[in-house]
VEXZATI-969518 format. One record per residue (C-alpha): residue in one letter; x, y, z. Coordinates in steps of 0.001 Angstrom, whole numbers, plus 500000, padded with zeros to 6 digits. Layout:
// residues N
AXYZ...
***
This chain:
// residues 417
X333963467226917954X335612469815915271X339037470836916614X337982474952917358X336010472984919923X338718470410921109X341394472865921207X339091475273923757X338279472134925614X342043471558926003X342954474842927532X340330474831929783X341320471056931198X344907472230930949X344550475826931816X347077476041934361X349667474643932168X348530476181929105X349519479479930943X352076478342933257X355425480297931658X357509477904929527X359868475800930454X362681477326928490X361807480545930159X362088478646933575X358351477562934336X357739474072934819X357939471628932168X354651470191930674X356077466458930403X358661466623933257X359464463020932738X359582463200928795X357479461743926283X355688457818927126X357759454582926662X357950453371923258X355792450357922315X357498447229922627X356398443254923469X358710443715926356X357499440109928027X358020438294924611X361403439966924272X362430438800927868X360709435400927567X363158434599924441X366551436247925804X366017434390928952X365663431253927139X368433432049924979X371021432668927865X370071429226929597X372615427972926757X375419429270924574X373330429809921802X373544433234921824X376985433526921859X377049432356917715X378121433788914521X374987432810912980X372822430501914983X368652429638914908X367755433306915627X369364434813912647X368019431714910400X364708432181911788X364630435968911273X365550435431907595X362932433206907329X360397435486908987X361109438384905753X361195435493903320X357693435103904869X356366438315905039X357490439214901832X357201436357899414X359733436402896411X362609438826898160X365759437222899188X366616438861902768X369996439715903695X370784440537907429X372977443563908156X374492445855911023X372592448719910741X369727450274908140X373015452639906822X375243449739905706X372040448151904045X371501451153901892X375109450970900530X374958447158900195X371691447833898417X373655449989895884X376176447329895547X374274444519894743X372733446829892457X375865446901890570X376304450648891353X380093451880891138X382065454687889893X380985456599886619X377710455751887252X375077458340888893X372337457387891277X369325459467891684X367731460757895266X365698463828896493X367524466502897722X365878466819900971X366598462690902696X368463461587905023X372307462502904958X373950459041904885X372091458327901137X374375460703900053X376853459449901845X376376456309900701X376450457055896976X380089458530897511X381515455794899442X380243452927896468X382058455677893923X379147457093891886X377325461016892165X374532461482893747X371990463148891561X369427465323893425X365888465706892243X363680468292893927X360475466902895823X356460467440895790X355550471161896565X355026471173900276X355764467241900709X358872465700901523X358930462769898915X361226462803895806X359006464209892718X358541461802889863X357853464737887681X361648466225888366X362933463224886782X363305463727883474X365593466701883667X367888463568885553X367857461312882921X370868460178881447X372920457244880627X374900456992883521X372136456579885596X372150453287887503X369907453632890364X367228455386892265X366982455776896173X363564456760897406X362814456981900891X359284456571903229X360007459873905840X357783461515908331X355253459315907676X354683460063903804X355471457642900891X356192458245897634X354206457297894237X356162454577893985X354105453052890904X355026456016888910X359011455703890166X358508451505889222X357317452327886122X360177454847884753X362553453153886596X361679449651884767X361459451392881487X364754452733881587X366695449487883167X367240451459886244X367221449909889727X364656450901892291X366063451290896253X363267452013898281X364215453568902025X362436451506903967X364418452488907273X361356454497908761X358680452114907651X359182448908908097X355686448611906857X352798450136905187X349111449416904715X346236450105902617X344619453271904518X341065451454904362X342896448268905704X344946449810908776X342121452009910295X338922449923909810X340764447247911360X339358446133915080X341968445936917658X341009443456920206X344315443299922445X347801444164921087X348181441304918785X344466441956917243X346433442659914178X349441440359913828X348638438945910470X347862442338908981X351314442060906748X350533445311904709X350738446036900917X354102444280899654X357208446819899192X357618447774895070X361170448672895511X363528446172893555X366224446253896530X364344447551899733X366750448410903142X364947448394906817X366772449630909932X366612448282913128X368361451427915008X367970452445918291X365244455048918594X363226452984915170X359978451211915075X361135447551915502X364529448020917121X367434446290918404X369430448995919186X371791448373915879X371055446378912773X369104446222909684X368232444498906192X367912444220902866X365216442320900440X366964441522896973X365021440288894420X367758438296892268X370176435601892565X372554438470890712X372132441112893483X372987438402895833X376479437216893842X377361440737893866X376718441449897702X378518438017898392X381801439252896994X381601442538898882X380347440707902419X381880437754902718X385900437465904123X386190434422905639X382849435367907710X380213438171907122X381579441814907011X378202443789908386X376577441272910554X373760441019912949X373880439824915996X372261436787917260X370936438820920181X369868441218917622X368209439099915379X366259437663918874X365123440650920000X363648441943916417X361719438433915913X358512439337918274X358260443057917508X357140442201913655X353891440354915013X353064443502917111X353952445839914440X350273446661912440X348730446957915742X351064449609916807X351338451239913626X347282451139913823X347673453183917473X350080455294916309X348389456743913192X345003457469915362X346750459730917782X348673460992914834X345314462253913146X344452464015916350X347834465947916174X347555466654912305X343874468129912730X345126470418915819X348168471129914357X346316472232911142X344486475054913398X347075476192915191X348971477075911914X345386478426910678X345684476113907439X345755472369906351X348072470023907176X349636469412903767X349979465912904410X346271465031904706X345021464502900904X348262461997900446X347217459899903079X344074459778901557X345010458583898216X347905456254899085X349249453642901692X349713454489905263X353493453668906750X355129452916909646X355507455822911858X358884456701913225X358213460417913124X355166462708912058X356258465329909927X354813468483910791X355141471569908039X355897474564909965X355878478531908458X356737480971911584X353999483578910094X351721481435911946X353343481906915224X354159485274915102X357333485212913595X358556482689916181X361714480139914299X361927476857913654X365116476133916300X363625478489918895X360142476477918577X361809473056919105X364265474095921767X360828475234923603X359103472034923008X361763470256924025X362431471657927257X358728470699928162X359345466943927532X358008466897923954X360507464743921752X360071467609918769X363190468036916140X363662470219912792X363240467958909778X366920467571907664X369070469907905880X368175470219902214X371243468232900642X372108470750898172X372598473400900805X375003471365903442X377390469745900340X379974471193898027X378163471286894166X381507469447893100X380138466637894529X376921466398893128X374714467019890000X371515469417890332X368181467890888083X366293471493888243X366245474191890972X365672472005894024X363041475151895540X360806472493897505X363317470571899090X364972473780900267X361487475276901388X360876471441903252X364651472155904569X363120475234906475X360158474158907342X359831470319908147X359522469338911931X359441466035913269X357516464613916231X359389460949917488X356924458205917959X356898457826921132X354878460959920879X352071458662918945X352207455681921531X350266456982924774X346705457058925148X344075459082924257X344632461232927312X348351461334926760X347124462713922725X345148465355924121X348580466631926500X350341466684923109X347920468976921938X347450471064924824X351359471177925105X351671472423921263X348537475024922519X350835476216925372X353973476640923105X351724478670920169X349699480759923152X353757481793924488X355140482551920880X356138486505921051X357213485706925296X359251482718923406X360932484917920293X361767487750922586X363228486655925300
***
């Protein structure tokens, strides 16, 4: 079915809500209730925390959970020494630590990423460099990298967002030529997949998939979060994978006062255990309702979704949130902020992407490589759609679709009033 077809199809099943006035304009909201429950192996994680409170093993520093959960990423990715933490923010700054990062030195990062990278690079005592990303992507460019090259370079943080990934061979390679350590964001994607690997799989019940592990990170220090709205969560908490017994020394002399600074829970580490064996199949869900979405979305902006011919070439991640690129042209002038207030009000769990970096900081506390034009253009124009979105049915897909149809048919009632 092409999608001029699917999206007629759509208003027709949906007409009355299609026209019914928007919710922000006081009609009824499309998804009164919000978007669908997140996936999780909710009997798995209930099974283990109510064997766990039969006993005080819970209530542990550092008990069989933790140990087991350790052993789990030494597992699942062979040759990486894992390191438990609070939360996927404190990993990222304990990744730049181990990586011997301190002040003089400069790390590099795109200039449109998530605020606490930045953040991070400050509090460790270094300067965030910001390199400008692909035109009309949201991944740090390799190509802006040269006009960041100099000695004081010690590190690079690249991060998977909105479902894109960068070319990390390229970033290996001129990071290993120059000495320079590789971070790789892995806070959104706790894993990713060879495109022909994820979608020709068969899923024959949830765990269908469970030893589909995924192509192995590349990053030389990799951080995962476990935060509360993420793919595998526990609310709080996170980790690292270092690769040498260095890294490790260093982190040790940061982390450990008498007992660990940033820890994880035992709880936390219990609950996280069965949600990496479910993981590929609902990453495998996920990116088939996602498709739907990008296709639609591609024809209600009347062009294509500039994310497509990536996802064709390289891996497939985790999905925490589908970025969608939005230009108001396409809906009749209609902004960013009025569009997601809209959606929101019907139930859709829609957001504007993140600030470009070099626009929300003072330039004394940074350095610019280049003009930064296409992570301020992805500034503007990113939106993100929250998994949850991406974990209904088929039937719950085609609501998305018709609710995005509804918002798009209500554009000039929406931008003037």
């Amino acid at each position: 079915m092409n999608q001029s077809k699917l999206l007629s199809e759509l208003r027709q099943q949906f007409e009355s809500q299609v026209t019914e006035r928007p919710a922000i304009l006081g009609g009824s909201p499309f998804w009164p209730h919000g978007a669908p429950a997140r996936f999780l192996p909710r009997d798995e994680i209930a099974y283990e925390m109510a064997r766990s409170l039969q006993g005080d093993d819970w209530a542990v520093y550092e008990g069989g959970e933790h140990a087991g959960l350790r052993e789990d990423l030494a597992q699942r990715f062979p040759g990486r020494r894992p390191v438990l933490t609070s939360s996927g923010t404190v990993a990222i700054e304990l990744a730049l630590r181990a990586a011997g990062v301190g002040p003089g030195d400069e790390v590099l990062l795109a200039a449109y990423d998530f605020e606490a990278n930045f953040k991070n690079v400050l509090a460790v005592g270094a300067l965030p460099v910001l390199v400008d990303v692909v035109p009309e992507y949201w991944t740090i460019d390799p190509l802006g990298l040269e006009a960041a090259d100099l000695p004081r370079v010690k590190a690079l943080i690249a991060s998977h967002l909105h479902g894109q990934t960068p070319d990390w061979l390229r970033l290996r390679d001129w990071c290993q030529v120059r000495e320079v350590v590789l971070i790789e964001d892995a806070c959104q994607s706790p894993a990713r997949y060879a495109r022909r690997e994820l979608l020709s799989a068969e899923i024959n019940g949830e765990s269908a998939l469970e030893n589909l592990v995924g192509e192995q990170p590349v990053g030389e220090i990799v951080a995962f979060s476990f935060g509360g709205s993420k793919p595998i969560s526990a609310g709080r908490g996170g980790a690292l994978l270092l690769s040498t017994e260095r890294q490790e020394a260093r982190l040790r002399l940061h982390t450990q006062r008498g007992n660990e600074a940033y820890p994880l829970s035992e709880l936390q580490a219990l609950v996280v255990r069965p949600q990496w064996k479910f993981l590929a199949a609902h990453d495998q869900h996920r990116w088939q309702q996602a498709m739907t979405i990008e296709m639609a979305w591609d024809e209600l902006c009347g062009q294509r979704h500039v994310s497509s011919d990536q996802h064709e070439e390289r891996s497939l991640v985790s999905l925490y949130k589908l970025g969608l690129w939005y230009e108001p042209e396409f809906w009749g002038g209609l902004s960013r902020d009025r569009l997601v207030a809209a959606a929101q009000a019907e139930g859709l769990p829609l957001a504007a992407g993140y600030s470009a970096l070099h626009e929300t900081h003072s330039s004394k506390r940074y350095r610019r490589a280049g003009y930064l034009e296409h992570a301020s253009a992805a500034g503007r124009n990113v939106l993100q759609l929250h998994h949850t979105a991406l974990s209904g049915s088929e039937q719950t897909t085609r609501e998305v679709v018709a609710l995005l149809l509804k918002l798009k048919e209500h554009a000039h009632q929406l931008q003037s009033e």
